[in-house]
N, C-alpha and C positions, 0 to 999 in steps of 0.2 A: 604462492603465486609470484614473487617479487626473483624467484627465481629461473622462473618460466618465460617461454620467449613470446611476443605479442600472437605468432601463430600457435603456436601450443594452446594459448590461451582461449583466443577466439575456435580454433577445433576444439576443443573440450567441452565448453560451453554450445555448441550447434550440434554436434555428435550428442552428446546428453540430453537434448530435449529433442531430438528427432523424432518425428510423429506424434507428440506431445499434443495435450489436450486443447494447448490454443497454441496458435505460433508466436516464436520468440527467438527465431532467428537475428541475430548479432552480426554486423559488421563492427572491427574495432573504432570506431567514432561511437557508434550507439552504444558500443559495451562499455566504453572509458565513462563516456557520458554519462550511465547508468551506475558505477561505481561513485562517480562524484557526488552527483546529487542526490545521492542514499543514503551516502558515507560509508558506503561499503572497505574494508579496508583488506589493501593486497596481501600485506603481510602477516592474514590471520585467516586466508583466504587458501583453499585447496586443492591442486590435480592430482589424478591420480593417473600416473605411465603402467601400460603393457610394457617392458622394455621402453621404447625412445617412441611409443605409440601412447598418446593423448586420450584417454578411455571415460574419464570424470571429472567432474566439478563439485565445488562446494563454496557458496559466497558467503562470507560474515561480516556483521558488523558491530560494534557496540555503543552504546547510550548509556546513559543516568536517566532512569525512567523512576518518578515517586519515588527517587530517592534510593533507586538499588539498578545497581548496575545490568546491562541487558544487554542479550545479543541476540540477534537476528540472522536466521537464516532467510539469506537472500534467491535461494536456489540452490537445488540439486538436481545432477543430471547425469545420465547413465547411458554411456554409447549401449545402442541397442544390443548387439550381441555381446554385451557384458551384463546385462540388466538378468538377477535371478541367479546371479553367481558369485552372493555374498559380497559385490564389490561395494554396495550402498551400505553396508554392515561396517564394513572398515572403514569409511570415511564418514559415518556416523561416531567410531568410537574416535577418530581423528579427531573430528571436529571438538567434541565432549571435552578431549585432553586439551583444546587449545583454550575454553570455555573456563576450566579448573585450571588454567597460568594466567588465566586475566583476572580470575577474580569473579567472574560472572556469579551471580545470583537467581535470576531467572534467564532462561533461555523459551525464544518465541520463533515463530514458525506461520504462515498462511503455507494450507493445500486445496488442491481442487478434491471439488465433493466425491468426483468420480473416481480419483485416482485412489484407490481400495490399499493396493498394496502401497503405495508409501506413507496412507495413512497407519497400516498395522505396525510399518516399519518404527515408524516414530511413536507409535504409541508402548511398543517393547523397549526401546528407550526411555520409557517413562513422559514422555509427552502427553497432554490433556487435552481433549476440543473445552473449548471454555466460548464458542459461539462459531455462528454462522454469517460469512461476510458475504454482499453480494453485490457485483456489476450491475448496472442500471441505466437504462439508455430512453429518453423521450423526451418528448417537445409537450411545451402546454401554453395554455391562452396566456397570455404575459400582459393585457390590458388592464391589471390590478395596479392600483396607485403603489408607488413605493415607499417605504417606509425611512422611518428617522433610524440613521445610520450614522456612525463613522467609518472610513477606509485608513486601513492599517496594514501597517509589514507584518509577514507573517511572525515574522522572529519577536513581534510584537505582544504574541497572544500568548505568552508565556509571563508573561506582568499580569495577567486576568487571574482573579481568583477561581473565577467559574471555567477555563481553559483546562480540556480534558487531555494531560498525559500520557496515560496509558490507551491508548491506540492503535489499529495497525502502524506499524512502521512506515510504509506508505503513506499513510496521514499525517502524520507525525509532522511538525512545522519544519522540522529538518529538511525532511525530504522534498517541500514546498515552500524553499527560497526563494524563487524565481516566478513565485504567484502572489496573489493575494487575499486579503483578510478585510471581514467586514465586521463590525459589532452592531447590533439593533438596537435600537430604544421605545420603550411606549412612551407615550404622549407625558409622561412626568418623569421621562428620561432615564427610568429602572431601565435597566439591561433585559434582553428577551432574549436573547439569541445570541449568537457566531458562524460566520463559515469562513472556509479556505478554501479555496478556488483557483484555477489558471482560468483566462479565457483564449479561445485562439481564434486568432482571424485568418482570411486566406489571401489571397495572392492580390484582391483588389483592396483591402484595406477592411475588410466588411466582417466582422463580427462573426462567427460559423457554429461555435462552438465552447461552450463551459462546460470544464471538469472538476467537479464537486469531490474534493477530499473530505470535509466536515460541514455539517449544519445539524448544529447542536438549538434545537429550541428550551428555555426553561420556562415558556408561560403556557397557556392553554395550547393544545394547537390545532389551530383549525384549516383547513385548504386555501383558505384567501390568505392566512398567514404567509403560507408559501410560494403561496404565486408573486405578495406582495415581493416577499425577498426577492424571488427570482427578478423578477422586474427593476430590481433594484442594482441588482447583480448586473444585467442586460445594459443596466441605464436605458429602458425604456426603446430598447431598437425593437422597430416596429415586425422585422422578419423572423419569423419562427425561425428559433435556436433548439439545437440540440443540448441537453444537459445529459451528463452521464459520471455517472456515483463510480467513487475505487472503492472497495473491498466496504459498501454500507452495511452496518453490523442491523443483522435483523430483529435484536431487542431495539433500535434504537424507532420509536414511534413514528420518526419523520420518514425513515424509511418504508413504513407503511402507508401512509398517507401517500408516498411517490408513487406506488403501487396503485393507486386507488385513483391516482391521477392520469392513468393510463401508459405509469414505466413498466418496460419490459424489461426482465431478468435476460443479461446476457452469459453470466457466468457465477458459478457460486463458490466457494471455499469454506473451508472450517479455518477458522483461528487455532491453534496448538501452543502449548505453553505448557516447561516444564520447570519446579522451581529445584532448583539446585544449593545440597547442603554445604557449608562451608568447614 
């Protein structure tokens, strides 16, 4: 991509997800932006030209995740009337080749549930579902007292012993520099909990909205638990908030309890992960 010119780039990426299961349409402010705080990196990153014509993408990035290197696909995208004509196949085997010069170890992936064909795609690659992640969107009674906390960077929660690494990428503290981190305490100051959060306000100052990267509980967990955090999270503002989960893995219990709290599923994915011999 480091080769490629800012329009190249940004067609490639909007031609690729055309009709696409959710929009994800890019202006280059949102797509830079989006390379940054992901760490997406250019120069390990893919288009594919018809001739001097912009036809696909492939974004990548790489971590140290538990200690073994990792790369992320960030997206693939396939101008429509390229899709189905082996072009997703060649920058499959692209990308692989770029995966075996870095070094990579395990390579990782989120798809949408529905999209059939580039989950076969990636699974002929040798990629695995290794879990189901899911969008989450509602508001709850937030009237729970709030609980014994500290506020913390996220870059902070990598010092926790109980801070879970391996994660969507999108959770990943990386990718949620620009939010923040809480830890829980019970009343004898054992740890319960963690989450990672942005919250956003709108145009008068007023609170709108939290988006829930992690909330990790390790003691019982019960719904007052949750509300309490929430509350906690809110600082107690009194006007119903929207909360809404990125890619919450559906083994993780709390994500059932959101469920049960009256969150609605707005989108789902499989996690994919493939580990890579050296």
């Amino acid at each position: 991509m480091t080769e490629c010119t800012i329009q190249d780039t940004i067609t490639a990426w909007n031609r690729g997800f055309e009709g696409y299961f959710v929009q994800l349409e890019m202006t280059p402010e949102l797509f830079f932006n989006r390379l940054v705080n992901e760490g997406l990196s250019l120069e390990h990153s893919l288009i594919a030209f018809d001739e001097e014509k912009p036809v696909a993408i492939v974004l990548n990035g790489f971590r140290v995740i538990d200690g073994q290197k990792t790369s992320w696909n960030g997206g693939t995208g396939i101008a429509t009337e390229y899709r189905g004509k082996g072009v997703s196949k060649m920058l499959m085997e692209a990308a692989l080749n770029v995966y075996a010069e870095e070094g990579v170890e395990v390579a990782t992936l989120e798809a949408i549930k529905e999209n059939e064909r580039a989950i076969r795609l990636y699974q002929r690659f040798g990629y695995e579902i290794t879990d189901s992640l899911v969008y989450l969107s509602g508001t709850v009674d937030l009237k729970a007292t709030p609980i014994s906390h500290e506020s913390i960077r996220p870059e902070q929660l990598q010092t926790y012993h109980f801070y879970k690494e391996n994660l969507p990428w999108q959770c990943q503290w990386q990718s949620v520099k620009s939010g923040e981190a809480q830890i829980y305490y019970d009343e004898n100051q054992n740890p319960l909990g963690y989450s990672l959060f942005k919250r956003v306000w709108n145009q008068e100052g007023q609170l709108e909205k939290v988006v829930l990267y992690q909330l990790e509980i390790f003691a019982e967990l019960k719904e007052e638990s949750i509300k309490s955090i929430m509350s906690t999270i809110t600082r107690e503002n009194k006007n119903p908030i929207n909360f809404m989960t990125i890619n919450a893995s559906l083994s993780n219990p709390v994500t059932l309890i959101l469920q049960d709290l009256g969150f609605v599923k707005t989108t789902e994915q499989v996690q994919m992960v493939k580990k890579i011999d050296q």
